[in-house]
C-alpha positions, 0 to 999 in steps of 0.5 A: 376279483372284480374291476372298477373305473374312477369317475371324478364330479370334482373340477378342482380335481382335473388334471388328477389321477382319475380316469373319466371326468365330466358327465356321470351317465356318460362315464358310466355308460362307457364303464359298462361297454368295457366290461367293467363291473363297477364305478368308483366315484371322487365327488365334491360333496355328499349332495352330488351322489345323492341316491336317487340321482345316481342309482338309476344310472347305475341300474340301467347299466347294471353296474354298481359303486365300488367305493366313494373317495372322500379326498374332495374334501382336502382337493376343494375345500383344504379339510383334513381330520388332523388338522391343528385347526378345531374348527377344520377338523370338525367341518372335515369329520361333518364332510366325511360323516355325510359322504358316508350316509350317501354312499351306504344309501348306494352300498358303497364303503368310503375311502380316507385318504388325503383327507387324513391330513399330517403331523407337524406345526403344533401337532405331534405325530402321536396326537395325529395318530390317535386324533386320526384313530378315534376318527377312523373308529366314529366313522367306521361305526357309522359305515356299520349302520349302512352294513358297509366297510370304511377304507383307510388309504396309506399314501406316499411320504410327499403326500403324508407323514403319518402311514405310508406303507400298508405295514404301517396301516396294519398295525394302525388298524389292529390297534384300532377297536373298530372291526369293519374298517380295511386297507387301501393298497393304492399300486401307486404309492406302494412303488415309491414306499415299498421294497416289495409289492407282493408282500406287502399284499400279503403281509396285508392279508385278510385286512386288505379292502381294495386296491387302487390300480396305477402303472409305475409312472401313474398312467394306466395299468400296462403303460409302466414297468410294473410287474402286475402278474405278481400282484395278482398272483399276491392278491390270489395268495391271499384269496383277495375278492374286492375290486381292482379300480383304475385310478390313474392319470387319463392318459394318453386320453380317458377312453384310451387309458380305461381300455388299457385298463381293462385289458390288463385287468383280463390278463391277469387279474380275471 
């Protein structure tokens, strides 16, 4: 397994669960002097990891981008792929369709998360679902021209409505025709939505694309009551080889919680 550190480019976002915030070259510099392997990026728009800009960075340090979060399209601009707007819907896919050619250019999937959006008002859940779906499969082909994964997120009930538990997400995804599209197990929305972590990792199996690393309370990995040695003896039942990536809340301050991080990371997942 290998180790990953959020870096919001987001203002909107501040306050959220990311891990490092204001400058790009200086979050990556600190990423690399704590041994992480890798960088995972939560921009506002395709324009700010534009490759040129970013790859030098990321080769001085020898670190590379673990996956890019598109959830600054709901954050800063209220985009959602379910939306029961037209015109959102098409500005959100335009969103997303651009991150991913920014992020293939560094090598990194692209994470559908908040930016699913939810079912209600005048849209059904079986027209969400399918309107999600028929996404998820454009998207995911796009990816495949760039030779990466696109991730797909379930998150907790407060935030969506659609597929909360990675149960849920593997069925979603098998009725899916694409094949290069993986599941995002956030450790945070798992501990309000699942019986039990563990199994639900390996009920996800060989479907399982990343993992998103938060204690019990959202705060760095090591400061809640999470059980981690039994997720990663989960994760290594199922010979899982992504990235565990540290989104979480800054707490008690970024340097501190990445450190924090870090050291859970070598107990139990190296």
């Amino acid at each position: 397994m290998k180790s990953a550190v959020t870096i919001s480019l987001t203002p909107e976002a501040r306050g959220g669960p990311f891990v490092y915030w204001d400058s790009l070259e200086t979050s990556i510099e600190k990423a690399k002097r704590l041994g992480f392997d890798a960088v995972e990026l939560f921009p506002p728009a395709a324009s700010e990891i534009d490759a040129t800009k970013v790859r030098p960075l990321l080769e001085k340090h020898n670190l590379r981008v673990s996956s890019v979060g598109s959830g600054g399209g709901w954050v800063k601009h209220k985009l959602t792929l379910t939306s029961p707007d037209p015109a959102v819907r098409t500005k959100a896919k335009e969103f997303i369709s651009n991150l991913i050619d920014a992020a293939g250019a560094l090598g990194a999937p692209v994470i559908i998360g908040s930016m699913q959006g939810r079912w209600g008002e005048s849209v059904s859940r079986e027209d969400a679902l399918f309107t999600l779906g028929s996404a998820l499969e454009e998207f995911a082909e796009r990816a495949a021209r760039h030779n990466v994964k696109l991730f797909y997120e379930p998150l907790n009930r407060y935030e969506t409505n659609l597929i909360v538990t990675l149960a849920e997400g593997v069925s979603f995804l098998r009725s899916l025709k694409a094949k290069n599209v993986r599941l995002l197990a956030d450790l945070y929305h798992m501990n309000i939505e699942e019986s039990n972590l563990p199994d639900a990792l390996r009920l996800a199996g060989d479907l399982l694309g990343h993992v998103h690393l938060a204690d019990s309370n959202r705060r760095p990995a090591g400061f809640g009551h999470t059980d981690f040695a039994a997720i990663a003896r989960a994760l290594k039942d199922i010979n899982y080889t992504g990235y565990v990536s540290a989104e979480c809340f800054p707490w008690p301050d970024p340097d501190s919680a990445a450190a924090k991080t870090m050291e859970t990371i070598r107990k139990y997942f190296a």
